[in-house]
mmCIF file of the N, C-alpha and C atoms, coordinates in Angstrom:
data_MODEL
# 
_entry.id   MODEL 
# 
loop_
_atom_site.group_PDB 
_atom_site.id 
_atom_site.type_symbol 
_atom_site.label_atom_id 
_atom_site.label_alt_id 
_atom_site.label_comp_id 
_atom_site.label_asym_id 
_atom_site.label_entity_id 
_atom_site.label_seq_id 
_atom_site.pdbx_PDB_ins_code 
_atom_site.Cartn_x 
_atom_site.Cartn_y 
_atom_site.Cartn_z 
_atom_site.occupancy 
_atom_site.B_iso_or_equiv 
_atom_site.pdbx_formal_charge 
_atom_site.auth_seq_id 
_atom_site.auth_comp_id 
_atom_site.auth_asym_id 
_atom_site.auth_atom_id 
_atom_site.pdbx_PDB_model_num 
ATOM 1   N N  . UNK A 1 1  ? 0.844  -1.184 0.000  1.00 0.00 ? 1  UNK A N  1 
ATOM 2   C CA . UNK A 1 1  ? 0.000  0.000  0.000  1.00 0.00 ? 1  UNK A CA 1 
ATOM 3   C C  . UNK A 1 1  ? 0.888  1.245  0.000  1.00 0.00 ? 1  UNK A C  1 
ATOM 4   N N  . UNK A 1 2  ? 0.799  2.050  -1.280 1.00 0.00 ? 2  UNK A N  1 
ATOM 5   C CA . UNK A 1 2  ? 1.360  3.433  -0.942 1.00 0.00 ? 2  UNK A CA 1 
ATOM 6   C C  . UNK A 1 2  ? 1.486  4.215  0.250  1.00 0.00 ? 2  UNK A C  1 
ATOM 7   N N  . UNK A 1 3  ? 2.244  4.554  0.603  1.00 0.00 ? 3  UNK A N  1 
ATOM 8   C CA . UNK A 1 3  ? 2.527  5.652  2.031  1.00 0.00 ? 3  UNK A CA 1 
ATOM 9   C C  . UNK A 1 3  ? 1.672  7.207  2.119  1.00 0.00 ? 3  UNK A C  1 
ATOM 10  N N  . UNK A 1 4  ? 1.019  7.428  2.866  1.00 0.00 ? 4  UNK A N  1 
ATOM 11  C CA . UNK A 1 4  ? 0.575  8.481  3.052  1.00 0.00 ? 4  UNK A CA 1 
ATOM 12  C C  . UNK A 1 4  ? 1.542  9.865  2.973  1.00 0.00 ? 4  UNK A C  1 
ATOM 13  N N  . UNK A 1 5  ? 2.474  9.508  3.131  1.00 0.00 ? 5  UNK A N  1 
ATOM 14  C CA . UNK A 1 5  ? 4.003  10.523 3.260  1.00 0.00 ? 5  UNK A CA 1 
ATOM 15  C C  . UNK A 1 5  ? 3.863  10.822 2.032  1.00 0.00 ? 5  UNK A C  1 
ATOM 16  N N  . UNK A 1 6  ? 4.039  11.948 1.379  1.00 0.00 ? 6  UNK A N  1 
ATOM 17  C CA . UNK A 1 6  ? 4.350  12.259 -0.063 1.00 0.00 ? 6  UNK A CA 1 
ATOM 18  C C  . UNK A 1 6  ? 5.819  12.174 0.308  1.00 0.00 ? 6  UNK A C  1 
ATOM 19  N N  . UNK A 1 7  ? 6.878  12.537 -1.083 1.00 0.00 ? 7  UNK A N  1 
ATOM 20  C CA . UNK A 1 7  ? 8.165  11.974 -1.568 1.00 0.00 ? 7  UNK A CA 1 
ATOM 21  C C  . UNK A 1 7  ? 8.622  13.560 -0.924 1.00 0.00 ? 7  UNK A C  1 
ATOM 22  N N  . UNK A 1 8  ? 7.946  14.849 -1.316 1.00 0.00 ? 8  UNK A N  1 
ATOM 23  C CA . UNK A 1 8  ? 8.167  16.025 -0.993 1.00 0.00 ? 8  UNK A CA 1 
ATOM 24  C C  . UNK A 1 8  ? 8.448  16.238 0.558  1.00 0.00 ? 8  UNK A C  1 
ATOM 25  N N  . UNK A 1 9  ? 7.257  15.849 1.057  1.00 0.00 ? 9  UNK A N  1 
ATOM 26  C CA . UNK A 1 9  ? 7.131  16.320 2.384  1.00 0.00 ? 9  UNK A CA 1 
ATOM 27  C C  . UNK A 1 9  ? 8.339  15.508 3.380  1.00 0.00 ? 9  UNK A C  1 
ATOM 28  N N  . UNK A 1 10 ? 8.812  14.327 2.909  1.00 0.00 ? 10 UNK A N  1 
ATOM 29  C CA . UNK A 1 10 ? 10.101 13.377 3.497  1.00 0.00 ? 10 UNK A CA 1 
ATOM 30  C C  . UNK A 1 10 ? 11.283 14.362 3.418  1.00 0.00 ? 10 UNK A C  1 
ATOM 31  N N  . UNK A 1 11 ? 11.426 14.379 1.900  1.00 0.00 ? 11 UNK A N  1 
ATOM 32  C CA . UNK A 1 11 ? 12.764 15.273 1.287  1.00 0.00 ? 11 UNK A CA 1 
ATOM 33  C C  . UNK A 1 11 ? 12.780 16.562 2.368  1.00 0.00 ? 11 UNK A C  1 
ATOM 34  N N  . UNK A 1 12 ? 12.109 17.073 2.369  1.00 0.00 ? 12 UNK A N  1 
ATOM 35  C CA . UNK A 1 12 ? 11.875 18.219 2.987  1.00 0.00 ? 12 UNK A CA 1 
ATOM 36  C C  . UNK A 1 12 ? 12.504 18.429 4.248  1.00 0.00 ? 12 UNK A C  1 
ATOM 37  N N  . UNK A 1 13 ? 11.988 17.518 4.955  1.00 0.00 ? 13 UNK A N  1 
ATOM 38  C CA . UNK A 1 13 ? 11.977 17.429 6.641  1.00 0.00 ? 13 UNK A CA 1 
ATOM 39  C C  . UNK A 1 13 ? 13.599 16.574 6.808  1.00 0.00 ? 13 UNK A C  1 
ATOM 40  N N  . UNK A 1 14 ? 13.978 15.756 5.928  1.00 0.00 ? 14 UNK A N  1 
ATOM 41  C CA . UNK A 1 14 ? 15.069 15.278 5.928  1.00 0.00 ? 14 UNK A CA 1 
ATOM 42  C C  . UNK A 1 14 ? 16.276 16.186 5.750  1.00 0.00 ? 14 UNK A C  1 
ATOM 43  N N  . UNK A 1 15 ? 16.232 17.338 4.742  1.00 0.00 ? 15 UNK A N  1 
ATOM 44  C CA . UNK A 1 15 ? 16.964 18.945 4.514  1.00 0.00 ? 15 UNK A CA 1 
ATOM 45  C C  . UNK A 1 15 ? 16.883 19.628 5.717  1.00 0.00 ? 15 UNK A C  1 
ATOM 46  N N  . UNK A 1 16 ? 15.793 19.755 6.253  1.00 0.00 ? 16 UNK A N  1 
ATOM 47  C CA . UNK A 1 16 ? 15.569 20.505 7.623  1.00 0.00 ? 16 UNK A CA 1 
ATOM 48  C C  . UNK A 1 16 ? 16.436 19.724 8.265  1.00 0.00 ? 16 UNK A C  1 
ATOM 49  N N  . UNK A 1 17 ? 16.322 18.362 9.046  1.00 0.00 ? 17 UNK A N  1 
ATOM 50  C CA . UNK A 1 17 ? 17.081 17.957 9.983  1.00 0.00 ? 17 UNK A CA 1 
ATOM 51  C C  . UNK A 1 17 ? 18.547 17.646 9.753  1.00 0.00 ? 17 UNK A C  1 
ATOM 52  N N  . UNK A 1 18 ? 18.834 17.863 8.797  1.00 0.00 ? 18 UNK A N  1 
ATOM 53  C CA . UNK A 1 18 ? 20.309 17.888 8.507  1.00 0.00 ? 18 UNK A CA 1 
ATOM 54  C C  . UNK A 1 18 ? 20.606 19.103 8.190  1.00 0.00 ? 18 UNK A C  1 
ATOM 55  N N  . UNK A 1 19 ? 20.292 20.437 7.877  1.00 0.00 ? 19 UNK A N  1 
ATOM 56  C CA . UNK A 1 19 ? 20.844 21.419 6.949  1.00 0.00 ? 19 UNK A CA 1 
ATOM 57  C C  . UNK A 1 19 ? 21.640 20.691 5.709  1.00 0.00 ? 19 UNK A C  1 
ATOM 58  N N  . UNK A 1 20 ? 21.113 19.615 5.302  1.00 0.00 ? 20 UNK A N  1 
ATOM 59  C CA . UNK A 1 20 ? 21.963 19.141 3.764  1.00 0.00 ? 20 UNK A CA 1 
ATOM 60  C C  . UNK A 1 20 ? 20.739 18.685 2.656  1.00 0.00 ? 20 UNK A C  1 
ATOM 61  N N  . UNK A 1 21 ? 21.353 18.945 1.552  1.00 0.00 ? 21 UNK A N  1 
ATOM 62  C CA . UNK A 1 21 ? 20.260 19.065 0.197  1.00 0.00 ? 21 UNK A CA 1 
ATOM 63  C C  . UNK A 1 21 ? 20.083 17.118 -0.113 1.00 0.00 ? 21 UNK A C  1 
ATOM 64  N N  . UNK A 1 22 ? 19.494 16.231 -0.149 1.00 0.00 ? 22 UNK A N  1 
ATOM 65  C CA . UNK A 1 22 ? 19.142 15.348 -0.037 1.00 0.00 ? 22 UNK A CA 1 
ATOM 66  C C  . UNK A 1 22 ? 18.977 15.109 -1.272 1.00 0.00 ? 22 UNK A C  1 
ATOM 67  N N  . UNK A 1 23 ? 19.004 13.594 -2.371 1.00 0.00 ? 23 UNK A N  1 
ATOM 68  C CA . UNK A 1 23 ? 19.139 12.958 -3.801 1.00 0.00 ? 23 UNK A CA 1 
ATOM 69  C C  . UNK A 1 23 ? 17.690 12.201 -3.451 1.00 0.00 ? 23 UNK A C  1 
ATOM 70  N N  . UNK A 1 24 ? 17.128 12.311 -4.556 1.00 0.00 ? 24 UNK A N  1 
ATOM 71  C CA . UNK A 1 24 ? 15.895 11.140 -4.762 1.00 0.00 ? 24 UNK A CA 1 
ATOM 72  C C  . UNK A 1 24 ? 15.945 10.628 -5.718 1.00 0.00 ? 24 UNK A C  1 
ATOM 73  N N  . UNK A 1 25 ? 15.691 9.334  -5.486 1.00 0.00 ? 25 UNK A N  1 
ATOM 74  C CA . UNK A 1 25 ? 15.910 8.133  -6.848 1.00 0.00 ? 25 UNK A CA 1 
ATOM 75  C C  . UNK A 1 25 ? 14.714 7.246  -6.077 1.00 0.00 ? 25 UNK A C  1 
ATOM 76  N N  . UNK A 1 26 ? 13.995 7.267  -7.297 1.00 0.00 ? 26 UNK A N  1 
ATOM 77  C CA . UNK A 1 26 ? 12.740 6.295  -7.691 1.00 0.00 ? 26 UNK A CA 1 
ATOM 78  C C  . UNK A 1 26 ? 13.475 5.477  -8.573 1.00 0.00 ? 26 UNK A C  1 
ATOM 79  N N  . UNK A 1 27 ? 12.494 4.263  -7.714 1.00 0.00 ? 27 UNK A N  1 
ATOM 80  C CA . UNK A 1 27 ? 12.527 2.840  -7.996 1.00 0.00 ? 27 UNK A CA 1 
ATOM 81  C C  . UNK A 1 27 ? 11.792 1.910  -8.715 1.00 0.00 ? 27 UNK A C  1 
ATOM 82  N N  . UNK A 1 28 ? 11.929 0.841  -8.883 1.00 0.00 ? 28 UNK A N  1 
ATOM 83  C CA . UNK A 1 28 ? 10.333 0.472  -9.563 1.00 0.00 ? 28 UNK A CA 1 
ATOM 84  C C  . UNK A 1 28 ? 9.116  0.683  -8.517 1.00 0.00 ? 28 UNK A C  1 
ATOM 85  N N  . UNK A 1 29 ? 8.709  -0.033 -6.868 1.00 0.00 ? 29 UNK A N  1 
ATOM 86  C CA . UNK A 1 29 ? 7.494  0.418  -6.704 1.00 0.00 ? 29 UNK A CA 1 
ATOM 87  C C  . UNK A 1 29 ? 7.774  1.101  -5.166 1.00 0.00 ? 29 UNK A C  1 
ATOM 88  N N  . UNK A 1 30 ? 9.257  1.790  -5.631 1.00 0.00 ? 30 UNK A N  1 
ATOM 89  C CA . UNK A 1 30 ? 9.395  2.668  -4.162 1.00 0.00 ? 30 UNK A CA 1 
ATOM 90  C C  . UNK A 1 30 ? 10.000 3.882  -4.641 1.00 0.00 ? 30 UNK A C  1 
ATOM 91  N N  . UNK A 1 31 ? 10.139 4.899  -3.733 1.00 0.00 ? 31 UNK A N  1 
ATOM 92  C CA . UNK A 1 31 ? 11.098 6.014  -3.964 1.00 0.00 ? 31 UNK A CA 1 
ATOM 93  C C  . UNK A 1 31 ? 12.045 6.167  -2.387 1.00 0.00 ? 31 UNK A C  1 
ATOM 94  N N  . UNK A 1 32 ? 13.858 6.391  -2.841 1.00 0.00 ? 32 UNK A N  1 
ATOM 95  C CA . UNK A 1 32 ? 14.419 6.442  -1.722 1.00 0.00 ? 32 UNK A CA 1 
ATOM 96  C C  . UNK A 1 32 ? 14.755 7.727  -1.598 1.00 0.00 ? 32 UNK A C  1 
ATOM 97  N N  . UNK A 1 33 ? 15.253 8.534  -0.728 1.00 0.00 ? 33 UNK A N  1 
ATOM 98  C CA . UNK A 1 33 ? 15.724 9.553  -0.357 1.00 0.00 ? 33 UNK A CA 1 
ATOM 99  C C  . UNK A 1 33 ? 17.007 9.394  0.178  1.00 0.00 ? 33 UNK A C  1 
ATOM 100 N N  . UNK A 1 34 ? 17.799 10.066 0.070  1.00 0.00 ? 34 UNK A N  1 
ATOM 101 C CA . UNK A 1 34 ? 19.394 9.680  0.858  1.00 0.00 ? 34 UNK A CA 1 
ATOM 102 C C  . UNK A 1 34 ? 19.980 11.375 1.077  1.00 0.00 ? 34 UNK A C  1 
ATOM 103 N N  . UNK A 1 35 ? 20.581 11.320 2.092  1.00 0.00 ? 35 UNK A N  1 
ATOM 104 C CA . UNK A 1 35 ? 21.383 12.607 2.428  1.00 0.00 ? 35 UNK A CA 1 
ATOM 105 C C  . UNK A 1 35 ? 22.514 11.591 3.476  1.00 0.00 ? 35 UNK A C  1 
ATOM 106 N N  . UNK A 1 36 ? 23.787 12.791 2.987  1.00 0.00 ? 36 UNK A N  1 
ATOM 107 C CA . UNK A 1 36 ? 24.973 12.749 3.991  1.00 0.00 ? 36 UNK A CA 1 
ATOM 108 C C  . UNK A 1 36 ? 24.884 12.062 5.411  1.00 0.00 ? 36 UNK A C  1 
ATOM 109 N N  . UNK A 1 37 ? 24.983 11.414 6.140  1.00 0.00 ? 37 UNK A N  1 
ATOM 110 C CA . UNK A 1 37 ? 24.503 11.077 8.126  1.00 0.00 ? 37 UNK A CA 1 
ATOM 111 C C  . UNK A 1 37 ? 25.507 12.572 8.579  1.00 0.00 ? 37 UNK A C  1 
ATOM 112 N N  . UNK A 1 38 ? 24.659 12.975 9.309  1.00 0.00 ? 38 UNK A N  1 
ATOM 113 C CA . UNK A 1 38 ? 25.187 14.322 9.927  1.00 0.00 ? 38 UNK A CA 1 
ATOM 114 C C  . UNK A 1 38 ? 26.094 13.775 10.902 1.00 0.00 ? 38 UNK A C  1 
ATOM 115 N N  . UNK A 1 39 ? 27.099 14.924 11.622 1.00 0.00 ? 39 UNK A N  1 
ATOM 116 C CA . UNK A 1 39 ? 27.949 14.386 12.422 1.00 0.00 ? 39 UNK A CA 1 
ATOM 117 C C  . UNK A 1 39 ? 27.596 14.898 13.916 1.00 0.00 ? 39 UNK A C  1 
ATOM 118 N N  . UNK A 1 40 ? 26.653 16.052 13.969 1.00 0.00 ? 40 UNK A N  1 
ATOM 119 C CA . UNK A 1 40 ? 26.409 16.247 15.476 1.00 0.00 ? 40 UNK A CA 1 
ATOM 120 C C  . UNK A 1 40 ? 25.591 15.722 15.510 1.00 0.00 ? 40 UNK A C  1 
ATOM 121 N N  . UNK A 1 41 ? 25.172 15.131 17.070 1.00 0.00 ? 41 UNK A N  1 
ATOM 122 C CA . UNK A 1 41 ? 24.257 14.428 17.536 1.00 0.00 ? 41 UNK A CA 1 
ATOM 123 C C  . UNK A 1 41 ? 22.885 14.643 17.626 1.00 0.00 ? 41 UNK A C  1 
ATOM 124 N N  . UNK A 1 42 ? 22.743 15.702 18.248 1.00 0.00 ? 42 UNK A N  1 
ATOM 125 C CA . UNK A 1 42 ? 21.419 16.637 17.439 1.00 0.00 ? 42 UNK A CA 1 
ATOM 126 C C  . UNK A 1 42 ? 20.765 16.443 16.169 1.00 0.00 ? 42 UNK A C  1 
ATOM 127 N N  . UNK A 1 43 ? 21.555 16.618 14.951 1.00 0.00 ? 43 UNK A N  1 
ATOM 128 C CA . UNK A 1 43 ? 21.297 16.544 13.871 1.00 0.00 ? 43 UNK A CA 1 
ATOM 129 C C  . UNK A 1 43 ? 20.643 14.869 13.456 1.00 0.00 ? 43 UNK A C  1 
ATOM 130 N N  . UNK A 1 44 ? 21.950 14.160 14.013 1.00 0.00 ? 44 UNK A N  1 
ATOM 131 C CA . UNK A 1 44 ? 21.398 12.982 13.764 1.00 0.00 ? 44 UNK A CA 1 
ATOM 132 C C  . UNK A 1 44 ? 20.426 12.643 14.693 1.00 0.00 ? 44 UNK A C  1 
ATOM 133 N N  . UNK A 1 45 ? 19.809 12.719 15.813 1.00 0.00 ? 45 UNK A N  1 
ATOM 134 C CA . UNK A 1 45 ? 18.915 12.383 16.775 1.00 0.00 ? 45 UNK A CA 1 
ATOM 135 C C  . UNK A 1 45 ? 17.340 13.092 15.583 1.00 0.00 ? 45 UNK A C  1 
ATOM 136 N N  . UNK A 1 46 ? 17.504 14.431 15.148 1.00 0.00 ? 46 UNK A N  1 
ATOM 137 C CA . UNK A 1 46 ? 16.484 14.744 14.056 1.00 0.00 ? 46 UNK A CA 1 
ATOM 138 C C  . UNK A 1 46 ? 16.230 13.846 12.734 1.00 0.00 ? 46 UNK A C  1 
ATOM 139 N N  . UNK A 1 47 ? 17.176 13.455 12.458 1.00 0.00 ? 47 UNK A N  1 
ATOM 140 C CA . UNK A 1 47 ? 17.303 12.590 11.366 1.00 0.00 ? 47 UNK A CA 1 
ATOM 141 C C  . UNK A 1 47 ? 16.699 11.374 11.895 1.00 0.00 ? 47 UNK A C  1 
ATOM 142 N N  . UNK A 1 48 ? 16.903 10.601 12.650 1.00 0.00 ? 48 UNK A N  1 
ATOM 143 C CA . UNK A 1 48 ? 16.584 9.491  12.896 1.00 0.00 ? 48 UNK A CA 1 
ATOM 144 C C  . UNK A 1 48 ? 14.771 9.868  13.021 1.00 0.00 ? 48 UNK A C  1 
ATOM 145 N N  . UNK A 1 49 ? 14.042 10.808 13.661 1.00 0.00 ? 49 UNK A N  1 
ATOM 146 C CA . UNK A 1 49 ? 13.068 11.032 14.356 1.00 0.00 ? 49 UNK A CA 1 
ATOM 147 C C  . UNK A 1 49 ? 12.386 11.044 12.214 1.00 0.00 ? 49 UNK A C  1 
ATOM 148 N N  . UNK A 1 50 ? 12.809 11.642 11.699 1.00 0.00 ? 50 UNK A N  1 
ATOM 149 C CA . UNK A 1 50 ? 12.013 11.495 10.062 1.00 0.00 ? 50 UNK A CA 1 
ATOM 150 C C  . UNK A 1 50 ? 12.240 10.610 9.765  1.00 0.00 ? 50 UNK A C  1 
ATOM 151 N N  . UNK A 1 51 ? 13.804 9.819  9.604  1.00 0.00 ? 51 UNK A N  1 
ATOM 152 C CA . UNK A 1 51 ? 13.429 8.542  9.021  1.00 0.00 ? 51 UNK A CA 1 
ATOM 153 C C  . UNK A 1 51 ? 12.537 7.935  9.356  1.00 0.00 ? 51 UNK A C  1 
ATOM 154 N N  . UNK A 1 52 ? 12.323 7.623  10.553 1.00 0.00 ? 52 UNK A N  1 
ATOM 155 C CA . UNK A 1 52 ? 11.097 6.608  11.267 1.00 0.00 ? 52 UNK A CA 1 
ATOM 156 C C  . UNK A 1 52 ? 9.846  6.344  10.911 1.00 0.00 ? 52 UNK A C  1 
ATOM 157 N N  . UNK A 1 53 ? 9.256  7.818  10.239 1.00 0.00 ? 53 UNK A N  1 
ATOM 158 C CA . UNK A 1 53 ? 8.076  7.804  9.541  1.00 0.00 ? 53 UNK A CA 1 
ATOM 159 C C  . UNK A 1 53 ? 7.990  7.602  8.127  1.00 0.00 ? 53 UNK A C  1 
ATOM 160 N N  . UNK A 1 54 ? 8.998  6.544  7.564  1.00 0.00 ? 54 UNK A N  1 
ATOM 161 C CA . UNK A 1 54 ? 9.309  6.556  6.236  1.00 0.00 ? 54 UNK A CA 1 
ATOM 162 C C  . UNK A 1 54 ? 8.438  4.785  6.543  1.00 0.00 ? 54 UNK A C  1 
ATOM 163 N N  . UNK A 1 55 ? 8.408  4.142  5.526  1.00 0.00 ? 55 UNK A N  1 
ATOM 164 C CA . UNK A 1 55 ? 8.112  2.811  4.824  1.00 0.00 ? 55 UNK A CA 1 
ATOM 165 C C  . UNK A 1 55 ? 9.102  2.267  5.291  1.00 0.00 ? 55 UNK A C  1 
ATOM 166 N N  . UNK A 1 56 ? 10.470 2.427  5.118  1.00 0.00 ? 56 UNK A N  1 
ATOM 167 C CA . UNK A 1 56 ? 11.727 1.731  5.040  1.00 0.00 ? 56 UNK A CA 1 
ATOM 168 C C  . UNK A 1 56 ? 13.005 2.703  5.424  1.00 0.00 ? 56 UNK A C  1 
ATOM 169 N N  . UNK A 1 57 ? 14.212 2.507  6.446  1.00 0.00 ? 57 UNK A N  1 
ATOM 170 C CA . UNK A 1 57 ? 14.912 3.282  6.182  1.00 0.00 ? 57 UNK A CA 1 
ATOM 171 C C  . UNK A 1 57 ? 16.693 2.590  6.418  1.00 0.00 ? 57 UNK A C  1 
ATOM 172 N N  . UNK A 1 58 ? 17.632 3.560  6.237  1.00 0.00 ? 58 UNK A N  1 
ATOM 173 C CA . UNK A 1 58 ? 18.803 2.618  6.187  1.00 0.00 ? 58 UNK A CA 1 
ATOM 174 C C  . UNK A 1 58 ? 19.933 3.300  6.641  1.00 0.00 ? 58 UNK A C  1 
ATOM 175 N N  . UNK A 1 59 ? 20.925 3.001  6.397  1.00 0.00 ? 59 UNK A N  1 
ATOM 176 C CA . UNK A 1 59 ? 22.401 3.501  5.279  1.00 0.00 ? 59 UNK A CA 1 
ATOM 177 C C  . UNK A 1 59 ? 23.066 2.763  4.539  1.00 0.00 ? 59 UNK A C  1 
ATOM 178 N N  . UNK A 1 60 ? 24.043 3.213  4.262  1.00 0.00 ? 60 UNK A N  1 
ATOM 179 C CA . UNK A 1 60 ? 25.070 2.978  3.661  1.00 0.00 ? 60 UNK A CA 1 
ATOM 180 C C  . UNK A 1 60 ? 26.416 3.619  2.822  1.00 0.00 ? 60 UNK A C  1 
ATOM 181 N N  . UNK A 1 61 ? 27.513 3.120  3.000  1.00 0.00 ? 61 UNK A N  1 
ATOM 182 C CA . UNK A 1 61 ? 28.184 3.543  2.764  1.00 0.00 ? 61 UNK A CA 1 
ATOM 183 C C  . UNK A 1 61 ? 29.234 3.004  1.655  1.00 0.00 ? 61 UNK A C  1 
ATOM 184 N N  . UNK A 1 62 ? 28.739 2.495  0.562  1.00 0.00 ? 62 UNK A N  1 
ATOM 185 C CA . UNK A 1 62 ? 29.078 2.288  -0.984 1.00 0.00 ? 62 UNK A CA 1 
ATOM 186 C C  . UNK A 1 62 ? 29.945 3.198  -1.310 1.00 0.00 ? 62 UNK A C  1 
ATOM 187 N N  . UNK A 1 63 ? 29.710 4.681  -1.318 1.00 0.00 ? 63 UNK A N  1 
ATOM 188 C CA . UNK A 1 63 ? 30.493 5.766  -2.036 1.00 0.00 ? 63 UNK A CA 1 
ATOM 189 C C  . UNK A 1 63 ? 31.649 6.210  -1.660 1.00 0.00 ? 63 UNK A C  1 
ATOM 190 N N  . UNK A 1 64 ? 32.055 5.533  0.296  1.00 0.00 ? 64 UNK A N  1 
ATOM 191 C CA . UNK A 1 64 ? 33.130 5.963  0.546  1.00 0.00 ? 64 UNK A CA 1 
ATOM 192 C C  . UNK A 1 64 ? 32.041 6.774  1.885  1.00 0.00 ? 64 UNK A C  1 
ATOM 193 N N  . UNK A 1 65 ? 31.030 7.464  1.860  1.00 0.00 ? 65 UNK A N  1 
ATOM 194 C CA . UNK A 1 65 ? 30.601 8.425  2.845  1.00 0.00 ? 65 UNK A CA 1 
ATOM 195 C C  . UNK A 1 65 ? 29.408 7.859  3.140  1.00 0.00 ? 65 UNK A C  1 
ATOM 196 N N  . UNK A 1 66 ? 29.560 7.774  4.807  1.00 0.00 ? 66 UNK A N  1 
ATOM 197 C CA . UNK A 1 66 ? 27.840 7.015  5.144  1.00 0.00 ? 66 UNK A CA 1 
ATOM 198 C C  . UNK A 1 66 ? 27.016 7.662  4.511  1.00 0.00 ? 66 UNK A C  1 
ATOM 199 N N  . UNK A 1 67 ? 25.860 7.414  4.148  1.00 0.00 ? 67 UNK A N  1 
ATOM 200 C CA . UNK A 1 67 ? 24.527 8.164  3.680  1.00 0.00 ? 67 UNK A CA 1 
ATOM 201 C C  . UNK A 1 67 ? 23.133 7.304  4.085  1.00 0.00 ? 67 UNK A C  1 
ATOM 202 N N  . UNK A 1 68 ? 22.218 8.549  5.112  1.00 0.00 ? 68 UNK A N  1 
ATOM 203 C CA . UNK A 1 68 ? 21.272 7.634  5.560  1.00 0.00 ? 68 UNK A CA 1 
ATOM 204 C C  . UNK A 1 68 ? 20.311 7.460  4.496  1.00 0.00 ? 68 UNK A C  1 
ATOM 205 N N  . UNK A 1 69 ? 18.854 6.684  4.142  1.00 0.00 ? 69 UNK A N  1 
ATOM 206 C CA . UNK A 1 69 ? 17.818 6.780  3.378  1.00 0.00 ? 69 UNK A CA 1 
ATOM 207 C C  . UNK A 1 69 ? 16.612 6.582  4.387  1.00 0.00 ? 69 UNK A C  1 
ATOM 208 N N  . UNK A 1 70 ? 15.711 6.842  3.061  1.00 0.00 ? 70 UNK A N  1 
ATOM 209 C CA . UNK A 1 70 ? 14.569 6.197  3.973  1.00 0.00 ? 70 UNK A CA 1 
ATOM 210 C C  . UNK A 1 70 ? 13.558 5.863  2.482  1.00 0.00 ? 70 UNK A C  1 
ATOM 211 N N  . UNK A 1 71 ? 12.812 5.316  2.563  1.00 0.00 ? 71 UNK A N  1 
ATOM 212 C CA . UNK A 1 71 ? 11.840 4.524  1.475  1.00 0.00 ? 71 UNK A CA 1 
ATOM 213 C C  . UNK A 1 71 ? 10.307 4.662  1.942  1.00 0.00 ? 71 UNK A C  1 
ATOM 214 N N  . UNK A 1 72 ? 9.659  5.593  0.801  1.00 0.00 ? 72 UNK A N  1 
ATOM 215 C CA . UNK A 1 72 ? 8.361  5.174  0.488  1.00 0.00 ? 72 UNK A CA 1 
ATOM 216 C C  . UNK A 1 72 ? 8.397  4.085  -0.395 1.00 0.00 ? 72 UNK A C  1 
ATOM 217 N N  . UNK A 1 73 ? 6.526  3.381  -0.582 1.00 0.00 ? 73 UNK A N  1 
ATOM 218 C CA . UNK A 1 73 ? 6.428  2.597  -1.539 1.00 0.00 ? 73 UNK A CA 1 
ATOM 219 C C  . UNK A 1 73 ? 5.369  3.282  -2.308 1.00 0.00 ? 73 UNK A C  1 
ATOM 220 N N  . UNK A 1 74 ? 5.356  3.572  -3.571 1.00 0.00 ? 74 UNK A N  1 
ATOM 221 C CA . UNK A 1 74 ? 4.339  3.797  -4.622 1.00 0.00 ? 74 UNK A CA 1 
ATOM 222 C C  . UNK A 1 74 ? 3.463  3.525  -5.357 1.00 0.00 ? 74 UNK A C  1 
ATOM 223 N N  . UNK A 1 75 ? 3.574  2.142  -5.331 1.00 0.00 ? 75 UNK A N  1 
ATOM 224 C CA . UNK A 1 75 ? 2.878  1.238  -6.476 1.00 0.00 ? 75 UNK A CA 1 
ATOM 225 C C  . UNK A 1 75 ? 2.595  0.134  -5.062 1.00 0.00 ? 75 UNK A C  1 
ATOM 226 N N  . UNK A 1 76 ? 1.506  0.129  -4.027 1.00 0.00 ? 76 UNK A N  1 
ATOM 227 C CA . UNK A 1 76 ? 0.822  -1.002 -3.802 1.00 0.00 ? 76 UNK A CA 1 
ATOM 228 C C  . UNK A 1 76 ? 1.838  -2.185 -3.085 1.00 0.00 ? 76 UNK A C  1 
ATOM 229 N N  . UNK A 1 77 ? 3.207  -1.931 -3.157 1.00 0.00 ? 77 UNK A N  1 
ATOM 230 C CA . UNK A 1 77 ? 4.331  -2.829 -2.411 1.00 0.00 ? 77 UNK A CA 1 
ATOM 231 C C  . UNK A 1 77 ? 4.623  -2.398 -1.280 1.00 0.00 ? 77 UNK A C  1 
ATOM 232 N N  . UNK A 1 78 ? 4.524  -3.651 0.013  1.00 0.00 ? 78 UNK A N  1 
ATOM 233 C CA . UNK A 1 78 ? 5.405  -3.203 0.723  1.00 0.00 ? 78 UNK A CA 1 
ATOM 234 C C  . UNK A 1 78 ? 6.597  -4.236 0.668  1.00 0.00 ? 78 UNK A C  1 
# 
């Protein structure tokens, strides 16, 4: 079942709690969001509090630099 969260209103609140500009990449029946993991605690204690209300959320660090996400679903998948 699609998420009540629009893709906007995540991105958004995820920029707010980091002060950092956040990447979105849609998927086939999800969309992820990813920004930098902040380094003060604060920041990340905000971060964690939005991911939570996501579908799905994570990190990883593939590129060399942690980066948290978080996942709606769009199409009817969870």
């Amino acid at each position: 079942m699609p998420s009540p969260l629009t893709v906007e209103t995540l991105c958004s609140a995820i920029e707010q709690a980091t002060g950092d500009v956040a990447t979105v990449s849609r998927r086939g029946g999800y969309v992820r969001v990813y920004v930098a993991a902040p380094q003060a605690d604060d920041a990340l204690r905000d971060l964690l509090d939005v991911l939570l209300t996501a579908d799905a959320w994570g990190s990883s660090d593939g590129t060399g630099q942690l980066r948290m996400w978080a996942a709606l679903v769009t199409r009817g998948e969870s």
